[in-house]
C-alpha positions in Angstrom: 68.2 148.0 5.2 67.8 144.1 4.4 65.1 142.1 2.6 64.1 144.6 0.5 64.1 143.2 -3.4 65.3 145.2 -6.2 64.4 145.7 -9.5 67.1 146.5 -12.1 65.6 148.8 -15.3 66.0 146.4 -18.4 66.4 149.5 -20.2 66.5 153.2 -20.0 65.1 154.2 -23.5 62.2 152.0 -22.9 61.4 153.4 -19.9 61.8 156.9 -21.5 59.5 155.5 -24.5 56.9 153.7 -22.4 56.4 156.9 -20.2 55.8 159.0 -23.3 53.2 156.5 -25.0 51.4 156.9 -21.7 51.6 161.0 -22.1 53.9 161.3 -18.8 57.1 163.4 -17.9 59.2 163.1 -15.1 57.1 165.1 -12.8 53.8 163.6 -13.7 55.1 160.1 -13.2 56.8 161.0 -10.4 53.7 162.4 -8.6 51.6 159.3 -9.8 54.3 156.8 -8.2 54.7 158.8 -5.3 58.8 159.7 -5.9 60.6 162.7 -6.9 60.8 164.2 -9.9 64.7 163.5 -9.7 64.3 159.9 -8.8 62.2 159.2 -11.9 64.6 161.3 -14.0 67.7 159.2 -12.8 65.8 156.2 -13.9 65.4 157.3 -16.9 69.4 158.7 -17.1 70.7 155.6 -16.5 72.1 157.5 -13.2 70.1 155.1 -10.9 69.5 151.3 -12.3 67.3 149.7 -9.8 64.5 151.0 -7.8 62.6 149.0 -4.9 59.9 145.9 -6.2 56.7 148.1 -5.3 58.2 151.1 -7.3 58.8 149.2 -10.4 55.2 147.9 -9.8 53.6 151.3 -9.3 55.8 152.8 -12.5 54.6 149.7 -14.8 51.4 150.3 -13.3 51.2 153.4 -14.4 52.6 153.3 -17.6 49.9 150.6 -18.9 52.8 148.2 -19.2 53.9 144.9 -17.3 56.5 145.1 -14.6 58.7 142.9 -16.9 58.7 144.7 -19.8 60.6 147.3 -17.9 62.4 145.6 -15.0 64.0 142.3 -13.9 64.5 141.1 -10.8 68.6 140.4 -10.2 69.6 137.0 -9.8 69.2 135.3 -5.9 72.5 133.9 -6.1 74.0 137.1 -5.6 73.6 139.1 -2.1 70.5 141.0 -2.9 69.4 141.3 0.0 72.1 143.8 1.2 71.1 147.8 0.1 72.2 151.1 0.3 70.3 153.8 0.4 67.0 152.3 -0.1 67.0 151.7 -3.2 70.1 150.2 -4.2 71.1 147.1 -3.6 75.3 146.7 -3.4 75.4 144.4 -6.0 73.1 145.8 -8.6 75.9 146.9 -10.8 77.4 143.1 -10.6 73.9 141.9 -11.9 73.4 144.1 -14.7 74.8 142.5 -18.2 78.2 144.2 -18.3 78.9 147.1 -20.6 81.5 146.7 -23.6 84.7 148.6 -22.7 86.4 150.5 -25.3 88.9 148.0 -27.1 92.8 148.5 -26.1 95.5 145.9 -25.3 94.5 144.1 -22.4 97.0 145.3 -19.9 95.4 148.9 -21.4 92.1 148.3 -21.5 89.3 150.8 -19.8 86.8 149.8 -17.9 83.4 151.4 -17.0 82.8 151.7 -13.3 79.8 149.1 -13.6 82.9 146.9 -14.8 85.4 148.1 -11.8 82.6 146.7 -9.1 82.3 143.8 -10.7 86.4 143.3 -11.4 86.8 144.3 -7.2 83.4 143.4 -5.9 83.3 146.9 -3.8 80.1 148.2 -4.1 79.0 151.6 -6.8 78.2 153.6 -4.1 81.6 152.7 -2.0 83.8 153.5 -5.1 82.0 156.7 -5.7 82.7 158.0 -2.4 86.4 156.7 -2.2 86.5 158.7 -5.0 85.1 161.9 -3.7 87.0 161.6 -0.8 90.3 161.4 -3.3 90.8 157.6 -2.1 90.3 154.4 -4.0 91.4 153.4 -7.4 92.2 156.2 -10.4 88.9 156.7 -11.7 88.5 159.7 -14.5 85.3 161.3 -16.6 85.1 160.3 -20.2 82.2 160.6 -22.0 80.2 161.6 -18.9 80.9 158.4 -17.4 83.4 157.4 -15.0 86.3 154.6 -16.3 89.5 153.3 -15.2 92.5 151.8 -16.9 92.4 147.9 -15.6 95.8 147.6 -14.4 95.8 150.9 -12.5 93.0 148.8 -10.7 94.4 145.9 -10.3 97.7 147.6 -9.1 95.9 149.9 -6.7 93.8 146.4 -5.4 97.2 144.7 -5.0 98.2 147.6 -2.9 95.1 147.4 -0.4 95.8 143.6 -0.2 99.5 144.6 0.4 98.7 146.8 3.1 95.7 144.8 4.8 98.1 142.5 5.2 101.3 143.9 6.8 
């Protein structure tokens, strides 16, 4: 679904903190905004990161805060324009201010998936479901969130290229 604008949460725990200044849950907010109870809880997880422009109005609206405070709009330069889902837009993730990786040698460091889309430029949602389908590169739980060891995705990138190619 093109053209619709995204807006990435500037922060969970402000989101979290904002809604309980304003005396809501995830199930009242939900029902104020018109979403689910889920959706509003995945926002506030860090689960889901962006959320269409008139929700993020609606939310902020309904919060007593301004849309800013809690959301940014990613930058046009990037294809924004391109969703999945509804909601997210393929290169969210690429947008957000990466995440600091653990510290290892470089050829052993570990990334964060946000860090793998930006490193392949495959979208979350793609490398989630190559992953539940067994494909795509080693990723692995740690700390309830998914990482991968750079060079096992370089090495597995290599290997696509190698075999788009021959």
């Amino acid at each position: 679904m093109a053209g619709r604008p995204a807006m990435c949460v500037r922060d969970k725990s402000d989101l979290v903190k904002a809604m309980s200044r304003a005396g809501h849950d995830t199930v009242t907010l939900a029902e104020r905004v018109g979403k689910t109870k889920q959706f509003i809880a995945y926002l506030c997880n860090g689960r889901k990161t962006s959320c269409r422009r008139e929700t993020a109005a609606a939310i902020a609206e309904v919060l007593g805060v301004p849309t800013d405070a809690l959301f940014f709009a990613p930058s046009p330069s990037d294809d924004s324009d391109t969703t999945i889902g509804g909601d997210m837009p393929v290169s969210v993730a690429s947008k957000r201010p990466p995440k600091k990786s653990p510290k290892a040698a470089p050829e052993e460091q570990f990334l964060f998936l946000e860090e793998v889309v930006e490193l392949t430029r495959i979208p979350e949602s793609t490398l989630r479901y190559m992953r539940h389908k067994g494909e795509g590169p080693p990723l692995f739980l740690a700390g309830g969130r998914l990482r991968a060891r750079r060079s096992a995705v370089l090495d597995w990138f290599a290997q696509l290229e190698r075999s788009a190619t021959s």
